[in-house]
N, C-alpha and C positions, 0 to 999 in steps of 0.2 A: 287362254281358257276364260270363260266371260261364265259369272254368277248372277242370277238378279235376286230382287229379295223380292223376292216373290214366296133212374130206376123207377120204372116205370111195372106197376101190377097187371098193366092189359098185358092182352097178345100181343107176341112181338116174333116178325122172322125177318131173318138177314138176307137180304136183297140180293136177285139171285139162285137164291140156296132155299132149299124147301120154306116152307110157311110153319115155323114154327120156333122158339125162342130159341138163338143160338150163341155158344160163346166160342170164338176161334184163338182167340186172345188177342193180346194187344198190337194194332195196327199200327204201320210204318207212320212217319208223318210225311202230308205230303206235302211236296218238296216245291209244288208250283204254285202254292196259292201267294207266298209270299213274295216270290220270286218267278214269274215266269220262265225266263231264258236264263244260259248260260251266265252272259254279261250282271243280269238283275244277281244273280244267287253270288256271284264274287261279288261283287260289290254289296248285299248284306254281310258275308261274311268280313269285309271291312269295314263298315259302318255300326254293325249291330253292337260292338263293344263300347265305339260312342254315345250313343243313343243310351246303354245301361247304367253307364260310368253316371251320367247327371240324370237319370229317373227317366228316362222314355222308353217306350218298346216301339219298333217298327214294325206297324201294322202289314203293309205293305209297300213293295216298292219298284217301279218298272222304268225302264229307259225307254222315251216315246221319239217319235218322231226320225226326221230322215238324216243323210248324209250330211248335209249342211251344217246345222243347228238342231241338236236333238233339244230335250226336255228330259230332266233325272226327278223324277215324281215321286218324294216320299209322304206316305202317312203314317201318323204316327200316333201317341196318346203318352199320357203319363201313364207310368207306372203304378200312383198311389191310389188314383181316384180311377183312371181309361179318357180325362179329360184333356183337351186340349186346344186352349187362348193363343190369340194372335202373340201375345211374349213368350208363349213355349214354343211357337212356333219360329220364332228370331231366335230364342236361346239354341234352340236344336238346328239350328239353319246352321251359326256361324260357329259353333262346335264340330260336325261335319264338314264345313266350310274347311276348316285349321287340318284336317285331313286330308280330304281331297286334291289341295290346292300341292301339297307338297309330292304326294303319291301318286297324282297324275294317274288313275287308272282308265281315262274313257279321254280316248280321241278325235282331236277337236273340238267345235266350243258350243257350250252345252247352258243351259240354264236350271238351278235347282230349285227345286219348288217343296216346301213345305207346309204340309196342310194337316188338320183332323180328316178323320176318317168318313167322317158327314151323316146325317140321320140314316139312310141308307147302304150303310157301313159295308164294304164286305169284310167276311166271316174269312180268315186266314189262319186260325190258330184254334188245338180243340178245344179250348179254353172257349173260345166265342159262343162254341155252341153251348153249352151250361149257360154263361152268361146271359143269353138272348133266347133259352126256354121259354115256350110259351107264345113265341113272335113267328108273324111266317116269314118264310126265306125261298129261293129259289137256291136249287145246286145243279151243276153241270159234270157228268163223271166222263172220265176219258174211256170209258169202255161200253158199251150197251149191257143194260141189265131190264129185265122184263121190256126187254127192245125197244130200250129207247136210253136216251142221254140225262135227259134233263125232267127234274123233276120239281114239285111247288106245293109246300104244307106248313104243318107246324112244327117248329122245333121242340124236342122232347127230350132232348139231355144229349147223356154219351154215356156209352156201356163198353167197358174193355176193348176202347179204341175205337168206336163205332160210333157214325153219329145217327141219334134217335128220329125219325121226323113222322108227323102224324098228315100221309099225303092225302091226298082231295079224294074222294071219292073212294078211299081206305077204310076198312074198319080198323082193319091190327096197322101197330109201330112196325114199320120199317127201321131196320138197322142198318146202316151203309157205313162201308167201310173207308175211316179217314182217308184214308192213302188213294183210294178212286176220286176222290174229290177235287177236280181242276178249276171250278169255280165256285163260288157259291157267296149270297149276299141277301140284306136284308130286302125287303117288300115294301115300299109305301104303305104305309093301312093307318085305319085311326087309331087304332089300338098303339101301332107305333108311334103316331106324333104325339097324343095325349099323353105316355110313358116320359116321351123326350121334353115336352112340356113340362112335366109335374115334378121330371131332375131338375128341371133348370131351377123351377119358383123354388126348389127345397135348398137349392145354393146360394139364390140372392139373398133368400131368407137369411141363409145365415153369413152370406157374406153381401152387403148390400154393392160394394164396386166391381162381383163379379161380370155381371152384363156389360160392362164399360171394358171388357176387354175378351169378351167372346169373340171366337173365329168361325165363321160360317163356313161352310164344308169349300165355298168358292175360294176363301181367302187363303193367299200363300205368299212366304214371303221369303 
């Protein structure tokens, strides 16, 4: 086995279902954003108690690649802040690592990869969606709704499981139900780099050797 270190006051209808504000109640969570495949979801459900045990959540996590030599790709963030430096990303590698290594769940030989989630994050938890109000996003549902898959606005919150998004060419909030949602991720825009910009200076600010240990969404270890 080989490691490398590496509520909203507009109109709003539920997508789908008539044009007009709806509550169905709280929606499943869905099960593939964090975890694609079979193989990805056992293996959060062994991983994710490490990851909590020392402050990180995992964002996401997928097993890439072919027979040979795969890639076990996690992202991840702190719990206190959603940040995360190339030392969280070593801390949370060889914590994982001290699991892995004994449990053997993934055969043959693999390499793990540890990163943040990167400016253009995606969106795996309903929590994200609150979070990144206000930011556009793309989302991909596993089923057609007003015939089609894939949709691209603004995000608007979450209403009793629902996530809110204000689409292009929309007047009213679209409500879309968590659990249809198989992908979904932020947008490049400036809105979003100026936001990402103006956390960072607020952190050097107050911690000046924070930059001397940032992780670019590239870096993993």
């Amino acid at each position: 086995m080989a490691h490398s270190s590496g509520g909203r006051e507009a109109a709003a209808f539920l997508l789908g279902f008539s044009r007009r504000r709806s509550r169905l109640g709280k929606r499943r969570e869905s099960e593939s954003l964090r975890g694609k495949t079979a193989e990805d979801r056992s293996l959060l459900e062994l991983l994710d108690p490490v990851a909590e045990a020392i402050g990180y959540e995992i964002v996401r996590l997928r097993m890439m690649g072919g027979e040979v030599r795969r890639t076990l790709q996690i992202m991840a963030e702190r719990q206190s802040d959603g940040e995360m430096v190339v030392q969280d990303c070593a801390i949370l590698s060889r914590a994982l690592s001290e699991v892995l290594d004994p449990a053997d769940p993934i055969a043959g030989d693999y390499v793990l990869e540890v990163s943040s989630p990167g400016v253009d994050r995606p969106l795996t938890r309903l929590k994200d969606f609150e979070v990144y109000e206000g930011l556009e996003a793309k989302l991909e549902l596993d089923r057609l709704a007003e015939n089609r898959k894939r949709f691209k606005g603004v995000l608007a919150g979450v209403e009793d499981g629902n996530v809110m998004i204000d689409l292009e060419g929309e007047e009213d909030t679209v409500l879309i139900p968590f659990g249809w949602i198989v992908d979904a991720k932020l947008t490049l825009s400036d809105q979003l780099m100026k936001r990402g910009a103006d956390e960072r200076a607020a952190r050097i600010e107050a911690d000046p050797d924070y930059d001397k240990d940032e992780a670019s969404p590239e870096e993993s270890v």
